[in-house]
C-alpha positions as CSV (number, residue, x, y, z in Angstrom):
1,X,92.3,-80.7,-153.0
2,X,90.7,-80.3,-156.6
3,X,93.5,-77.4,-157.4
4,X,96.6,-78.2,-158.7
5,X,99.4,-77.8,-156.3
6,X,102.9,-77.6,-157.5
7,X,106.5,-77.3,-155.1
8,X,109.1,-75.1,-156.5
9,X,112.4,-74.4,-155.2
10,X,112.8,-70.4,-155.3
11,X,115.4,-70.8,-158.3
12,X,112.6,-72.6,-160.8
13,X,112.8,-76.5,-160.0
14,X,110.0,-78.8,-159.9
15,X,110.1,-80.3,-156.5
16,X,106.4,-82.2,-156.3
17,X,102.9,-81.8,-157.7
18,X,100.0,-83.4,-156.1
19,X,97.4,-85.9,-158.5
20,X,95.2,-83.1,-159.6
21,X,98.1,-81.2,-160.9
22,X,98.9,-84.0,-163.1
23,X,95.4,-84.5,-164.2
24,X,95.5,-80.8,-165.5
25,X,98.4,-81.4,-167.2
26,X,97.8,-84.9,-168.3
27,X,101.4,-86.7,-167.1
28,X,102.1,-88.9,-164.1
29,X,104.3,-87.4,-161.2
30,X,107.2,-89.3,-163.1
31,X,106.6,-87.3,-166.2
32,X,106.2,-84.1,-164.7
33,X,109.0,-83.8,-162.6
34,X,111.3,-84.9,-165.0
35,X,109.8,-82.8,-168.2
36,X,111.8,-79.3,-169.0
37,X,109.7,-76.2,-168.3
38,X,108.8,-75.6,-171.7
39,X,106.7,-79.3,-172.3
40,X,104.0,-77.6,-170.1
41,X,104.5,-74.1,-169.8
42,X,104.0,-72.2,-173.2
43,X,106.7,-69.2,-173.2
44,X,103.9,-66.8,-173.4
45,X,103.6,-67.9,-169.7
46,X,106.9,-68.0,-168.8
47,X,107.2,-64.5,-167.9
48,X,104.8,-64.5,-166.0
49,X,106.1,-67.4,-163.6
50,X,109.4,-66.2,-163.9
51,X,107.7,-62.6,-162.2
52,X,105.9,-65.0,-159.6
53,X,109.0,-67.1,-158.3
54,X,110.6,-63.5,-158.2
55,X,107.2,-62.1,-156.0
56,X,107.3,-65.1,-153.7
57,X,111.2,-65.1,-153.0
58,X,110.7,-61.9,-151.7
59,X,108.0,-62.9,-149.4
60,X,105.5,-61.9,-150.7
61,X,102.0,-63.8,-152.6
62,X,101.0,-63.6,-156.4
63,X,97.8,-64.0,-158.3
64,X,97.5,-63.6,-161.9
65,X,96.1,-65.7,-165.2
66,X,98.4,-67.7,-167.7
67,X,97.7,-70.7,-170.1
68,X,99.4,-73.9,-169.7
69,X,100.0,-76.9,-172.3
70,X,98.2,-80.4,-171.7
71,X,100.6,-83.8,-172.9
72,X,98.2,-84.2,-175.9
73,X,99.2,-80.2,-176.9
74,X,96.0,-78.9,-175.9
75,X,96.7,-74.9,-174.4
76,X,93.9,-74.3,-171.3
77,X,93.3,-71.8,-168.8
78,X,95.0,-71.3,-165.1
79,X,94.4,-68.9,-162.2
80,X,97.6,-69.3,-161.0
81,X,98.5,-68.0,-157.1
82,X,102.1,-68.6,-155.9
83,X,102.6,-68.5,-151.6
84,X,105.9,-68.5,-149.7
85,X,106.5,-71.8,-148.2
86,X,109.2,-73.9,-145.8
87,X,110.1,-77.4,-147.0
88,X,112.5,-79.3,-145.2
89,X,113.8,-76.3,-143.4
90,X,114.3,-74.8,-146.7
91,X,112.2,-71.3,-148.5
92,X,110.2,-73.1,-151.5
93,X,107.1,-71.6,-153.5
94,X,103.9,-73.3,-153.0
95,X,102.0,-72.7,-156.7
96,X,98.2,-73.8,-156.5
97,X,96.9,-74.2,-159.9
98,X,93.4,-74.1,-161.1
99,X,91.5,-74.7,-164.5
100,X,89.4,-71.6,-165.4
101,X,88.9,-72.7,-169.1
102,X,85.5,-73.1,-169.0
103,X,85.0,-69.2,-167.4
104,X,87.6,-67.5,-169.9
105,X,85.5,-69.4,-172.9
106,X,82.2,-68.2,-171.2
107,X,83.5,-64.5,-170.8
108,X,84.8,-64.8,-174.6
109,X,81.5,-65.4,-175.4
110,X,80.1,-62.8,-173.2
111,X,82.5,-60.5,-174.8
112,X,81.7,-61.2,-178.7
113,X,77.8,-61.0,-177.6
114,X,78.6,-57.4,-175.7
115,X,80.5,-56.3,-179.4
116,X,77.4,-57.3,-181.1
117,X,75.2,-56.0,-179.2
118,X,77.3,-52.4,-179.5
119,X,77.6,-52.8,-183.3
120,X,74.3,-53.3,-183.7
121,X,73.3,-51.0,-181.1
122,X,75.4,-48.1,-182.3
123,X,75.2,-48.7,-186.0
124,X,71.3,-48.8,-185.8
125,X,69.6,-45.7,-188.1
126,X,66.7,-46.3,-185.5
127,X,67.3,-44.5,-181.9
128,X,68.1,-46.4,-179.2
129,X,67.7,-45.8,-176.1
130,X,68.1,-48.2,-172.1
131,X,65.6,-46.2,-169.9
132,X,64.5,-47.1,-166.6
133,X,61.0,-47.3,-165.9
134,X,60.8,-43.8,-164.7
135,X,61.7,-42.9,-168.1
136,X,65.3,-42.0,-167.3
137,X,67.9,-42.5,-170.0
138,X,70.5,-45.1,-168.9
139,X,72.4,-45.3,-172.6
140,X,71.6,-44.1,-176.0
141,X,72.9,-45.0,-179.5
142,X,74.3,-41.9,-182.3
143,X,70.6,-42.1,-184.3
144,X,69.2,-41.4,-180.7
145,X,71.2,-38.3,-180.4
146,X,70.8,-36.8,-183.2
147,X,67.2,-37.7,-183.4
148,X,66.8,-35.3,-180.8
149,X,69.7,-32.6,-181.4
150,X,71.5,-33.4,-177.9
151,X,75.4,-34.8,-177.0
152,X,75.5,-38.3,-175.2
153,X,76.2,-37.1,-172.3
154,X,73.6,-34.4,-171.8
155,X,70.9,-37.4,-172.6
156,X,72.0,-38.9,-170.0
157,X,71.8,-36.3,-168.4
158,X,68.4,-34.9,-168.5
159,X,65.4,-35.5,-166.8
160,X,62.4,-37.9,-167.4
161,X,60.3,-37.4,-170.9
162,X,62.6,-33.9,-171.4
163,X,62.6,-35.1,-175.1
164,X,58.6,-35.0,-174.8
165,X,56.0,-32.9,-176.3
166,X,53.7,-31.9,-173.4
167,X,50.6,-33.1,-175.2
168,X,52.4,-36.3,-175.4
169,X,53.5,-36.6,-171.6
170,X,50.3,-38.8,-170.2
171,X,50.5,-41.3,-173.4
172,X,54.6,-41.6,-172.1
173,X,53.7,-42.5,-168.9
174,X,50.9,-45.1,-169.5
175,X,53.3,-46.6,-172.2
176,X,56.0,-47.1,-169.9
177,X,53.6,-48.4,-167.3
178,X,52.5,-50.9,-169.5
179,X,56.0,-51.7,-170.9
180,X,56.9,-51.9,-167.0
181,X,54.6,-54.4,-166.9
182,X,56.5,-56.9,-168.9
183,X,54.1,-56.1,-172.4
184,X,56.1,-54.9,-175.6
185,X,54.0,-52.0,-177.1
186,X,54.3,-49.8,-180.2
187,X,52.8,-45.9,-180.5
188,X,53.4,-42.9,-181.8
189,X,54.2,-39.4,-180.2
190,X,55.6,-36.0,-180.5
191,X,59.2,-35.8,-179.4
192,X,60.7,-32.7,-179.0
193,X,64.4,-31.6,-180.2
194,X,67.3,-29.5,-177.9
195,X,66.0,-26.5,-180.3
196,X,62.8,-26.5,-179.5
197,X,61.4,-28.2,-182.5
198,X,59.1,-31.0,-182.6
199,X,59.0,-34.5,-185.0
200,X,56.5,-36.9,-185.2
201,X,57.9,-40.0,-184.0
202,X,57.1,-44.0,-184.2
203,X,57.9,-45.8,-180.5
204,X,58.8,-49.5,-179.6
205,X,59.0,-50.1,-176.1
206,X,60.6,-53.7,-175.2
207,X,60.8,-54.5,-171.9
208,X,64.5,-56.0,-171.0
209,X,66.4,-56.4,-167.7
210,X,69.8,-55.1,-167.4
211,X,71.8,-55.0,-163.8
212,X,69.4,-57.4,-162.6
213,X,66.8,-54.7,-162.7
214,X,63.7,-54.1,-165.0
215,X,64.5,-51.6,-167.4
216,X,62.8,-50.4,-171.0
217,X,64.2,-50.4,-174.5
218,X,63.1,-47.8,-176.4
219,X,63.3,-47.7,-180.9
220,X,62.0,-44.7,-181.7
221,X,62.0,-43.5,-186.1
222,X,61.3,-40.2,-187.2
223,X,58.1,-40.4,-189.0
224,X,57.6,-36.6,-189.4
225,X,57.9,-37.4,-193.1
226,X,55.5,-40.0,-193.5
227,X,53.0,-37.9,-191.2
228,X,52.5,-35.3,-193.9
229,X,52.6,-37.5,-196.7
230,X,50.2,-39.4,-195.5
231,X,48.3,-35.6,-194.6
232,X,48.7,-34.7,-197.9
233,X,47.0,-38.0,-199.3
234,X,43.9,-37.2,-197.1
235,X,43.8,-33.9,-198.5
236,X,43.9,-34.7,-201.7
237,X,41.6,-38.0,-201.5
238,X,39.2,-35.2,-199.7
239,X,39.7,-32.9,-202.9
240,X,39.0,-35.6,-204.9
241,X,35.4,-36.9,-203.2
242,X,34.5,-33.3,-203.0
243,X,35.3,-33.2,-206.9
244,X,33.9,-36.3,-208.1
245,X,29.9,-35.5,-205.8
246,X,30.3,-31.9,-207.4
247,X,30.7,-34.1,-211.0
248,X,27.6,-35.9,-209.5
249,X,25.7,-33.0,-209.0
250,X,26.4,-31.6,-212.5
251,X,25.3,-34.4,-214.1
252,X,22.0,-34.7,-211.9
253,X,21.3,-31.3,-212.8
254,X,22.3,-31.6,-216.7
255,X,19.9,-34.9,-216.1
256,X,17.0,-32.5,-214.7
């Protein structure tokens, strides 16, 4: 077998280990039956064989995780199961050993990319939001929430485009289409607060798959701000053409 396997007598004595065992462990069956506990067993793991030879004496199986200590010092990995066993008409443990260094450093990795992600996510001034592509809200970041005046929990609550001003409802729908349709778009629309207020707001939809299933990212920025500057430009730039072709008339006139 590829696992380790490993014969203990139920008070915590090497009996035999099989070649892959020693390969884990980097010692010849010499080395390893005659090496104390402590040369390949870190004590942070010792507990937890201690508790298994205890599980298995009373007849019962154990499963659990521990690190173990390579002849060049290196510490790896082990899913570690411990089964009752008869050798030479005697109660032993049968331990099979297997390496799962390679998984623990891929879900260590998983799990610094996941606390990124949630920094980022959550510390964003931009909302957030996961929708799926019936425009429900799956998860939604602080700025989301208090873009729109509503708790986490009754955004994800609501119901499809809630957060929507109803002139705005068609261009939702044909931009999550779209978005549904693997394209990343950008738009603007009226969103609409939990106090019945509205904001003009910029929208990035980017489409993303999460539990194996299409789904839409959503950045949406308040640009309520920027709307009426930029209203109050063209009113004034319109004052000022009106003013300078009055100037023009007064001076065609004065010409006259």
């Amino acid at each position: 077998t590829s696992d380790g396997i490993a014969l203990w007598t139920l008070d915590g004595r090497l009996v035999d280990v099989n070649q892959a065992c020693c390969n884990l462990h980097g010692m010849t069956r010499e080395q390893l039956l005659a090496a104390p506990l402590t040369e390949f067993v870190p004590p942070e793991s010792m507990p937890k064989l201690m508790k298994l030879l205890e599980t298995v004496r009373e007849g019962r199986t154990f499963q659990d995780e521990a690190i173990a200590t390579h002849k060049n010092g290196e510490v790896f990995h082990l899913d570690m199961r411990g089964l009752p066993a008869t050798f030479q008409g005697q109660r032993h443990v049968l331990l099979v050993l297997r390496d799962i260094t390679k998984r623990k450093v891929a879900e260590e990795a998983l799990r610094a990319s996941e606390e990124r992600y949630h920094t980022i996510f959550n510390a964003s001034v931009d909302g957030f939001a996961l929708c799926t592509p019936d425009g429900r809200i799956m998860e939604a970041n602080p700025a989301f929430c208090r873009l729109h005046g509503y708790s986490h929990e009754e955004l994800l609550a609501a119901e499809s485009f809630q957060f929507v001003h109803p002139d705005s409802q068609l261009r939702c729908w044909a931009f999550f289409e779209a978005a549904s349709s693997g394209h990343s778009l950008q738009s603007e629309a009226r969103a609409q607060r939990k106090d019945g207020s509205f904001f003009d707001a910029e929208v990035h939809g980017v489409p993303v798959h999460y539990g194996n299933a299409p789904h839409l990212l959503l950045i949406m920025r308040d640009i309520t701000d920027r709307k009426r500057a930029e209203a109050e430009r063209g009113r004034l730039e319109a004052q000022l053409r009106q003013s300078q072709k009055m100037e023009a008339i007064g001076h065609l006139t004065g010409g006259i």
